[in-house]
ChimeraX commands (.cxc) that place a marker at each C-alpha (Angstrom):
marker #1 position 78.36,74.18,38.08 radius 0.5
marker #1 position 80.78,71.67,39.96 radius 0.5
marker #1 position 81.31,68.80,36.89 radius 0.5
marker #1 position 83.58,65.40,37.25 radius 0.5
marker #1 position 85.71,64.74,33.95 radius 0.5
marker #1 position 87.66,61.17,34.43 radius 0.5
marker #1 position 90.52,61.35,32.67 radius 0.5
marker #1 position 91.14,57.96,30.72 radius 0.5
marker #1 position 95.32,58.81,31.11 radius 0.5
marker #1 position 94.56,56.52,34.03 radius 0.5
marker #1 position 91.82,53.89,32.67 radius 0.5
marker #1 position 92.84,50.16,31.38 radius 0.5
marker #1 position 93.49,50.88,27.47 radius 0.5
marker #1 position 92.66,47.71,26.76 radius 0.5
marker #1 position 88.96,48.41,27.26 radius 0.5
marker #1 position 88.92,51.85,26.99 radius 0.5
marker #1 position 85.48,51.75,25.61 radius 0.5
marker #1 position 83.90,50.01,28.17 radius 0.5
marker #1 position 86.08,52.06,30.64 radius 0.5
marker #1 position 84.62,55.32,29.16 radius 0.5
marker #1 position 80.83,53.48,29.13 radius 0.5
marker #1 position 81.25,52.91,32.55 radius 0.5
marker #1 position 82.46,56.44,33.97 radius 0.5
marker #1 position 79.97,57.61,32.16 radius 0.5
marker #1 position 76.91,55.24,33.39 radius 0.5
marker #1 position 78.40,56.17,36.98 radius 0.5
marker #1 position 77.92,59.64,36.38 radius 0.5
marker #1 position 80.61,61.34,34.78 radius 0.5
marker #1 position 80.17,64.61,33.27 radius 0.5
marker #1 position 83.23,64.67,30.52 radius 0.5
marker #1 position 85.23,62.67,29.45 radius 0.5
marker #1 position 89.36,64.23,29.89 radius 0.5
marker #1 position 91.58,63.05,27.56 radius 0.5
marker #1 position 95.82,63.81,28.20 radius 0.5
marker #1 position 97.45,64.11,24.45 radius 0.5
marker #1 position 101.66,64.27,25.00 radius 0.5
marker #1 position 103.89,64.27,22.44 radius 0.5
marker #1 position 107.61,62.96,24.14 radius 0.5
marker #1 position 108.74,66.66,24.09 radius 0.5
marker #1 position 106.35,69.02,25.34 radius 0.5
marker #1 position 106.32,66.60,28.54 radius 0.5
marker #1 position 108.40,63.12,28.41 radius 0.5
marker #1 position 105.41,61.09,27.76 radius 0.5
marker #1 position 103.99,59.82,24.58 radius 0.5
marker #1 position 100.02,59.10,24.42 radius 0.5
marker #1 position 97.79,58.96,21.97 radius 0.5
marker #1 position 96.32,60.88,18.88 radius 0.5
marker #1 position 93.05,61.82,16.89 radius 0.5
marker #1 position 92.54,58.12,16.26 radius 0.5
marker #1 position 92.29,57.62,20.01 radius 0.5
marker #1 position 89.86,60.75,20.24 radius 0.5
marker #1 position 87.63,59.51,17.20 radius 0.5
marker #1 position 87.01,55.90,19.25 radius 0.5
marker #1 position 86.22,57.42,22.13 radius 0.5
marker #1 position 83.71,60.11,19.89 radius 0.5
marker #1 position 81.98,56.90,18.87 radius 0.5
marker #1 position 81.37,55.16,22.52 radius 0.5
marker #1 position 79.95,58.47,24.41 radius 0.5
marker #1 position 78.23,61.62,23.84 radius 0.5
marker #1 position 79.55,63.25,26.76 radius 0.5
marker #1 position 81.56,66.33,25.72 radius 0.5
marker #1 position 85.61,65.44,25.47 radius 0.5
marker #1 position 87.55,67.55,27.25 radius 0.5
marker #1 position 90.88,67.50,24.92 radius 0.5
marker #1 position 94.18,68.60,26.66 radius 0.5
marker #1 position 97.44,68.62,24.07 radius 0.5
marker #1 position 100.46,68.63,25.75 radius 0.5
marker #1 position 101.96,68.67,22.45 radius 0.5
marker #1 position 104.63,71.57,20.81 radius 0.5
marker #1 position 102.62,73.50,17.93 radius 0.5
marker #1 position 99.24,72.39,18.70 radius 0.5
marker #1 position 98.43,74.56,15.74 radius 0.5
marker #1 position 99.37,71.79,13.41 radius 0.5
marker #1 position 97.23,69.30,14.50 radius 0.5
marker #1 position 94.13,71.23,15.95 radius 0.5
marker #1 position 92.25,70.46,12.79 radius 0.5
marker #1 position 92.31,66.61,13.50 radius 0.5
marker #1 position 91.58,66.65,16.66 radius 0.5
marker #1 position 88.48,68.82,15.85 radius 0.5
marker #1 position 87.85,66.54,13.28 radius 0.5
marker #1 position 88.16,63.34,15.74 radius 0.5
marker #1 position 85.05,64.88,17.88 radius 0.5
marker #1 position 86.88,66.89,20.63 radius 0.5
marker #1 position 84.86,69.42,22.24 radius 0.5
marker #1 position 86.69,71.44,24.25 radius 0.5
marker #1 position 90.77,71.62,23.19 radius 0.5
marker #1 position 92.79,73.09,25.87 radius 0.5
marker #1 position 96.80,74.31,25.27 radius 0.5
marker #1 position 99.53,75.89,26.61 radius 0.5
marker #1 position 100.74,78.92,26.32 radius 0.5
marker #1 position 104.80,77.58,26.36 radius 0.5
marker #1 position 103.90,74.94,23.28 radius 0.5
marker #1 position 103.30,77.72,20.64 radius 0.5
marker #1 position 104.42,80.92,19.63 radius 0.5
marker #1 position 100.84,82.84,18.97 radius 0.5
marker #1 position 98.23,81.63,21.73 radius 0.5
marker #1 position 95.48,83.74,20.48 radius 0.5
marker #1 position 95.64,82.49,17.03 radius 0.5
marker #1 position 95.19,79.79,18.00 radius 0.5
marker #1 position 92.09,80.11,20.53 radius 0.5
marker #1 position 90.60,81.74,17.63 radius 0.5
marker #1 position 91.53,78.60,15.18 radius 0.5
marker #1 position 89.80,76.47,17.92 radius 0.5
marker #1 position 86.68,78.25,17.77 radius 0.5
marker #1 position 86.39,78.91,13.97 radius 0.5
marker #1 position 86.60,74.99,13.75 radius 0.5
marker #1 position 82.84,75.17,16.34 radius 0.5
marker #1 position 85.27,73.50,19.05 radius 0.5
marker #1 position 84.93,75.63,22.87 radius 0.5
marker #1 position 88.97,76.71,23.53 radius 0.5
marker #1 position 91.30,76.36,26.83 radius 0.5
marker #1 position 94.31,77.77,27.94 radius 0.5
marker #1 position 96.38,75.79,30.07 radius 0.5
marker #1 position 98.59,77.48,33.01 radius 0.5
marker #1 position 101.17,74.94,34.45 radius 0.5
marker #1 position 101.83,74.98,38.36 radius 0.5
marker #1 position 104.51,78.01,37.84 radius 0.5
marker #1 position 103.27,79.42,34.96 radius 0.5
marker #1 position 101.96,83.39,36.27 radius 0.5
marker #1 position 98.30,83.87,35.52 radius 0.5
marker #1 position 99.62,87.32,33.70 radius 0.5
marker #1 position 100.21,84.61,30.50 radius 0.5
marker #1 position 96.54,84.80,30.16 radius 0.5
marker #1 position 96.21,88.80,30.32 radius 0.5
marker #1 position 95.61,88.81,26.55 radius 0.5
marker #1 position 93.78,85.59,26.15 radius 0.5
marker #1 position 90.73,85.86,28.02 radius 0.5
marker #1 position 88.51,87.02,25.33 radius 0.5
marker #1 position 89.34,84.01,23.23 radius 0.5
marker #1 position 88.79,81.26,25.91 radius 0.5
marker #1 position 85.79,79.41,27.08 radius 0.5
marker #1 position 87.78,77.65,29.79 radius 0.5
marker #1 position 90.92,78.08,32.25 radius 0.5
marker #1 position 92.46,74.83,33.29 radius 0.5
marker #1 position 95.00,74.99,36.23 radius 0.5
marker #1 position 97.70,72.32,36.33 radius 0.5
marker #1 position 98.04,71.10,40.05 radius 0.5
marker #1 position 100.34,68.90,39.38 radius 0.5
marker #1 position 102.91,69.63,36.56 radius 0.5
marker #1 position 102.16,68.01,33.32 radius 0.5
marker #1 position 103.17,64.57,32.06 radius 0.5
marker #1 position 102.70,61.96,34.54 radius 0.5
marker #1 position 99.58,60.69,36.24 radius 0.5
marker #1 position 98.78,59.64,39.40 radius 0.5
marker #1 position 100.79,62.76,41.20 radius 0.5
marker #1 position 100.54,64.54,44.31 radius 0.5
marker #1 position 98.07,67.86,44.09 radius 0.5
marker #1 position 100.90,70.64,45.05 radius 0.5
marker #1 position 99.38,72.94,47.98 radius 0.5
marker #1 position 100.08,76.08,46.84 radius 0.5
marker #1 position 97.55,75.25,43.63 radius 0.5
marker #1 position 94.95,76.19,45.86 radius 0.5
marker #1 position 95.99,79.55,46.64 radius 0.5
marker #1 position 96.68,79.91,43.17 radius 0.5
marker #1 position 92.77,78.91,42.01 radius 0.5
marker #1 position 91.57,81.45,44.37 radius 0.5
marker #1 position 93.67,84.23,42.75 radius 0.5
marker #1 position 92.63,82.76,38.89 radius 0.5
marker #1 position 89.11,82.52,40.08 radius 0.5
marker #1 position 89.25,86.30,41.12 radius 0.5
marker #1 position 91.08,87.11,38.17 radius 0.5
marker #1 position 88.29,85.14,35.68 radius 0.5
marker #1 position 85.40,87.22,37.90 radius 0.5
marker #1 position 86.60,90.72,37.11 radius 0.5
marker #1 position 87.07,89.66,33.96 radius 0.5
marker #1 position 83.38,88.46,33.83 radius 0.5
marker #1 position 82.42,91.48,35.54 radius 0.5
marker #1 position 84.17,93.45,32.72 radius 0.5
marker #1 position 82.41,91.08,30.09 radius 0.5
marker #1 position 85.59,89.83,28.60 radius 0.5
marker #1 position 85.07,86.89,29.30 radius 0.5
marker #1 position 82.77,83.68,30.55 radius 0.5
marker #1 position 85.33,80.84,30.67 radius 0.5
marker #1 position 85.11,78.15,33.34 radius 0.5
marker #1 position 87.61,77.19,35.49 radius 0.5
marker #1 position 89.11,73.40,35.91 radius 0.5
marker #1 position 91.58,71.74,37.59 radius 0.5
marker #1 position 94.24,69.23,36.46 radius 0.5
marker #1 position 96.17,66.81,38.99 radius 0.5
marker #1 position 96.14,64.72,42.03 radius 0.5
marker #1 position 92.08,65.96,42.70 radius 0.5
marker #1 position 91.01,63.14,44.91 radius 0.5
marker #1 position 87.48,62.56,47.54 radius 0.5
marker #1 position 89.93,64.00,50.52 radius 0.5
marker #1 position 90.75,67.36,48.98 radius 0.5
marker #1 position 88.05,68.21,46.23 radius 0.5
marker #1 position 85.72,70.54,49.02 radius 0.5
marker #1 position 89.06,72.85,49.57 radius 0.5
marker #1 position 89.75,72.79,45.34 radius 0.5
marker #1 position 85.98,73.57,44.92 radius 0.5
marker #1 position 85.84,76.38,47.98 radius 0.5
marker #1 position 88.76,77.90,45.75 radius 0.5
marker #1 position 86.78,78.74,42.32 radius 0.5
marker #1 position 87.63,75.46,40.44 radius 0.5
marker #1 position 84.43,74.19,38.89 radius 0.5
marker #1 position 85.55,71.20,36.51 radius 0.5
marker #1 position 87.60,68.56,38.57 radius 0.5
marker #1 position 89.77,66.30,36.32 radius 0.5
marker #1 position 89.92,63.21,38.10 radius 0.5
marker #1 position 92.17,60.30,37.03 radius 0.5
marker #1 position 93.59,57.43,39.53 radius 0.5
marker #1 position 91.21,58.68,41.63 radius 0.5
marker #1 position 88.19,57.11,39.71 radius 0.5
marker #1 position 89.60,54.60,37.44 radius 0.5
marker #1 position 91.90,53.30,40.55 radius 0.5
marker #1 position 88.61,53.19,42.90 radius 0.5
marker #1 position 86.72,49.74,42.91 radius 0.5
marker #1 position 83.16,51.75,42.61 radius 0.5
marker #1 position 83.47,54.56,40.12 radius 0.5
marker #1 position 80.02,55.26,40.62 radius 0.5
marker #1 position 80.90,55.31,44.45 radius 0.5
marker #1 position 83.65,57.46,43.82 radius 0.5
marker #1 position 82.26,59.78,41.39 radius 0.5
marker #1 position 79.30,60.66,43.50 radius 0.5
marker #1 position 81.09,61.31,46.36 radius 0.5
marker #1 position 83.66,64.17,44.38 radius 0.5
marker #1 position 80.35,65.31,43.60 radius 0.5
marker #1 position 79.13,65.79,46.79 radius 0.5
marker #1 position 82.17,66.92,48.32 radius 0.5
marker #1 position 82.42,69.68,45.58 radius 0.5
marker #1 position 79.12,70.95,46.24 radius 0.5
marker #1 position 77.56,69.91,43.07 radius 0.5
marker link #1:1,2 radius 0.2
marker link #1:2,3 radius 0.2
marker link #1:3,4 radius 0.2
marker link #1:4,5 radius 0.2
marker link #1:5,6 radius 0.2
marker link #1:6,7 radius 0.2
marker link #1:7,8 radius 0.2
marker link #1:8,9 radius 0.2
marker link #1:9,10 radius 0.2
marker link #1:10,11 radius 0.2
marker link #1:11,12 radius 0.2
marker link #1:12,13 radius 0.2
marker link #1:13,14 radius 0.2
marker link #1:14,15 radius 0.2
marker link #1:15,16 radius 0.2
marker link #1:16,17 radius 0.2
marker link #1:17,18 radius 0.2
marker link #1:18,19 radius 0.2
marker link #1:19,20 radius 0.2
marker link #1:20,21 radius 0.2
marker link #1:21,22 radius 0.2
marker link #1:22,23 radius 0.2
marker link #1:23,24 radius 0.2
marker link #1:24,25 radius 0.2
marker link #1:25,26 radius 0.2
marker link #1:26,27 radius 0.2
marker link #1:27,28 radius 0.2
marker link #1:28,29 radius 0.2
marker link #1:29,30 radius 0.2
marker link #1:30,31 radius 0.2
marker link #1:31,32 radius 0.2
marker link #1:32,33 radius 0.2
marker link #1:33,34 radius 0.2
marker link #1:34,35 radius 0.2
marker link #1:35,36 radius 0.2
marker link #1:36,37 radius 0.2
marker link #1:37,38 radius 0.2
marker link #1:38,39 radius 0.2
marker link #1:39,40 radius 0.2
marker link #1:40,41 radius 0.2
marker link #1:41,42 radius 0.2
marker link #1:42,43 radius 0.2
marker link #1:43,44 radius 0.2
marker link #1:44,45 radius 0.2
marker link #1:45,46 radius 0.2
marker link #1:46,47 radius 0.2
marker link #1:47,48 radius 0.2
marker link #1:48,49 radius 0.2
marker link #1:49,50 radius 0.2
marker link #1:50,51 radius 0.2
marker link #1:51,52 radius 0.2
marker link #1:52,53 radius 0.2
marker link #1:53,54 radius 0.2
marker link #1:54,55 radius 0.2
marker link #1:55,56 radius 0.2
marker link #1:56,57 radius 0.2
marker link #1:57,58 radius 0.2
marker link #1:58,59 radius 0.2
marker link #1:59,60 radius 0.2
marker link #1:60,61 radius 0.2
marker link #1:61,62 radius 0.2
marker link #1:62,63 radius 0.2
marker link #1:63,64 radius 0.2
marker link #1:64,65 radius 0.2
marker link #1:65,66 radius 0.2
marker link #1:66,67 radius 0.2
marker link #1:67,68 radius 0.2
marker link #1:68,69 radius 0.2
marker link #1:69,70 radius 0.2
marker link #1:70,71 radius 0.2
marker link #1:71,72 radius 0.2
marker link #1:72,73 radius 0.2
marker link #1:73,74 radius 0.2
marker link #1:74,75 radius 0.2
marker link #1:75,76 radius 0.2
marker link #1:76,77 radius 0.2
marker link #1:77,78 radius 0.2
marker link #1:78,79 radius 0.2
marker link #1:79,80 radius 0.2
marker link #1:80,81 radius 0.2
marker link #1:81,82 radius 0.2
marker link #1:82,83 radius 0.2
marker link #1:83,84 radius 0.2
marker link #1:84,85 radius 0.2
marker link #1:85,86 radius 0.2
marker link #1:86,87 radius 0.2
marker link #1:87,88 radius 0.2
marker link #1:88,89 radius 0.2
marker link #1:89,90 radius 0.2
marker link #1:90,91 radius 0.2
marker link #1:91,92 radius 0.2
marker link #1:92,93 radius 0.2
marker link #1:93,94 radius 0.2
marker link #1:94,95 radius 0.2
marker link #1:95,96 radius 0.2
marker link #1:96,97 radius 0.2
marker link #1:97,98 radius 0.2
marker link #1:98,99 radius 0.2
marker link #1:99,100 radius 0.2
marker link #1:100,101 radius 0.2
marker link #1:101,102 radius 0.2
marker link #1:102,103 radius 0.2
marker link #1:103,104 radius 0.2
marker link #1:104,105 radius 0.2
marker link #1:105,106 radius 0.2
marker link #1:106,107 radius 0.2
marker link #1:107,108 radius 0.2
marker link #1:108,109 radius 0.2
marker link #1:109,110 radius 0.2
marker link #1:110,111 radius 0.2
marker link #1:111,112 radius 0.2
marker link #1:112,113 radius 0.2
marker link #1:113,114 radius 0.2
marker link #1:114,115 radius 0.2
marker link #1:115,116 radius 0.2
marker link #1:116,117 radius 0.2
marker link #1:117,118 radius 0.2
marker link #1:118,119 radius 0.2
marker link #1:119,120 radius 0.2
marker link #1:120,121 radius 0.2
marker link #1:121,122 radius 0.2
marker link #1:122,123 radius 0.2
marker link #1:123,124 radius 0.2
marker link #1:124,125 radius 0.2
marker link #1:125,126 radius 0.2
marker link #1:126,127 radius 0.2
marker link #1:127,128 radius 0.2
marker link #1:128,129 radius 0.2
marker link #1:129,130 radius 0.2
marker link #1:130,131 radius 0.2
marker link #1:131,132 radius 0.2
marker link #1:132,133 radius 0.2
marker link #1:133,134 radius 0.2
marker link #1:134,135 radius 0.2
marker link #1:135,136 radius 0.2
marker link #1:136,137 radius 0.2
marker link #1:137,138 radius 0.2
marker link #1:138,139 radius 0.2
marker link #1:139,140 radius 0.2
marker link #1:140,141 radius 0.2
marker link #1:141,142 radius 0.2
marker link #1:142,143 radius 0.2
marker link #1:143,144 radius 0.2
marker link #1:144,145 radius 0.2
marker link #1:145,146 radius 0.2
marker link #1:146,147 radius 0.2
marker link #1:147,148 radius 0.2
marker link #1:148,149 radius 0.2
marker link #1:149,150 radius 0.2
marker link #1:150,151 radius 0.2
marker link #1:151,152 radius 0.2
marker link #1:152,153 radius 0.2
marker link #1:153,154 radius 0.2
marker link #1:154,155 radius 0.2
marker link #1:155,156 radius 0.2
marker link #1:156,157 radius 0.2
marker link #1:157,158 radius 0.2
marker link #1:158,159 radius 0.2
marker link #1:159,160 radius 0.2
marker link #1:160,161 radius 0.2
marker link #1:161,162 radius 0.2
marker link #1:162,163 radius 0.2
marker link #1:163,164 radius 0.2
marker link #1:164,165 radius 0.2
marker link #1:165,166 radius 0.2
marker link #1:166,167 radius 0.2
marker link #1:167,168 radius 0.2
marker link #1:168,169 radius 0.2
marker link #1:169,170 radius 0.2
marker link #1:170,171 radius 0.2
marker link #1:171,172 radius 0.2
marker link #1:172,173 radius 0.2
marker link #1:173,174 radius 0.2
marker link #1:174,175 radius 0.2
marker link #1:175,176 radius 0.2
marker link #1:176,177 radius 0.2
marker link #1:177,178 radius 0.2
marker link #1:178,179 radius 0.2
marker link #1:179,180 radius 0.2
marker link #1:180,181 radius 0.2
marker link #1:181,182 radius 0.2
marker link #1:182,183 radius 0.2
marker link #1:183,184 radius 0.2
marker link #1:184,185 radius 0.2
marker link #1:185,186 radius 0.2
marker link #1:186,187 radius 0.2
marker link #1:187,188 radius 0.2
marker link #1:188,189 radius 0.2
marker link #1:189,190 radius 0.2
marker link #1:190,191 radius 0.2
marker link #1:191,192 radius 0.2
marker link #1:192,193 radius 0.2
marker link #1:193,194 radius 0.2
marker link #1:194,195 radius 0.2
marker link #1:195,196 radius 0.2
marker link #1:196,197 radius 0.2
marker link #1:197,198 radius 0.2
marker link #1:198,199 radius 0.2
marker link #1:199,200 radius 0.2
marker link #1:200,201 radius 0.2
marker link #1:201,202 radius 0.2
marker link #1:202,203 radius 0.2
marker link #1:203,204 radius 0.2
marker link #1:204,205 radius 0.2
marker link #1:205,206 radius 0.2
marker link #1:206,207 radius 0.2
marker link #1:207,208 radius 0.2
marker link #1:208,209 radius 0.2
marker link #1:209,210 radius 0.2
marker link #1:210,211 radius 0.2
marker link #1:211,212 radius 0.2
marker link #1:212,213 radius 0.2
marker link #1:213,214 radius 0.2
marker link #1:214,215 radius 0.2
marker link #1:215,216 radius 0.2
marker link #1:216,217 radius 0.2
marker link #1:217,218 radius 0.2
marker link #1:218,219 radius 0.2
marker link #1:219,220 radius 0.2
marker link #1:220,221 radius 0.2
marker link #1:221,222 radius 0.2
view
């Protein structure tokens, strides 16, 4: 499984429907949407409201990532607003597992979200409770960074990590990756364990997203 999710951080807002119609019509597998709240990161975004318009334009699963401080407040309306998958961070609340397991008992798939320094060790406890990893690669708040090298290194050891795991049935949670994931780099991310590739300025600043999206696919192996 090697799947592009186009995160619409970096689309024009001012047509984000017909932004998310056309990732989608050029082959897009999710759809990644970046929630920040001013004071998890600096950055303020957008909300359920922004998550229910896109729930009505596609039916490709949305891939909900809350860089928010207690995400446990405001999981509800975001499952509510059609996420699918809602992904947080271990730093932004005080009980993770409570709320991976509030996630689920809403029918939503839940993430855990390990920042660039972040050890993997904050996920010892978690992995029963998450149906996807996402690794930051670039640290949270900001598009359009540069993917930090030693990310890659650091897949490899999450990917081993998520395969004992597996091995151990404790877990079957995917692995995805989150930052500066462009055409020139996506074969090394892929060769590393990463199977979901958040892409942002790399599609929605390309002139051909379907171009561009199909050749992150090919480069990843997909």
């Amino acid at each position: 499984m090697k799947l592009i999710a186009p995160s619409i951080l970096s689309c024009d807002f001012s047509r984000m429907g017909e932004e998310i119609r056309a990732v989608e019509k050029a082959g897009a597998d999710w759809i990644h949407v970046d929630v920040m709240d001013g004071r998890f990161v600096p950055q303020i975004t957008i909300g359920p409201e922004v998550v229910k318009a896109a729930r009505r334009v596609t039916a490709l699963p949305l891939d909900v990532h809350l860089m928010i401080l207690e995400p446990e407040r405001y999981i509800e309306d975001f499952a509510r607003a059609g996420a699918d998958y809602i992904v947080v961070h271990p730093e932004s609340t005080v009980h993770l597992n409570r709320v991976l397991v509030q996630i689920r008992e809403l029918g939503k798939k839940s993430g855990v979200v390990i920042n660039p320094a972040t050890p993997l060790t904050a996920l010892d406890w978690a992995w029963e409770y998450a149906d996807l990893v996402m690794l930051m690669s670039v640290n949270p708040g900001f598009g359009g960074q540069k993917f930090i090298a030693n990310c890659l290194e650091k897949t490899r050891a999450l990917a081993a990590v998520r395969d004992q795991k597996r091995a151990e049935g404790k877990t079957n949670a995917v692995i995805e990756i989150d930052g500066g994931v462009k055409v020139d780099n996506i074969a090394a991310i892929s060769a590393a364990g990463a199977e979901v590739f958040v892409a942002g300025s790399a599609v929605f600043g390309s002139g051909d997203y379907a171009e561009t999206i199909r050749l992150l696919k090919e480069k990843a192996g997909a």
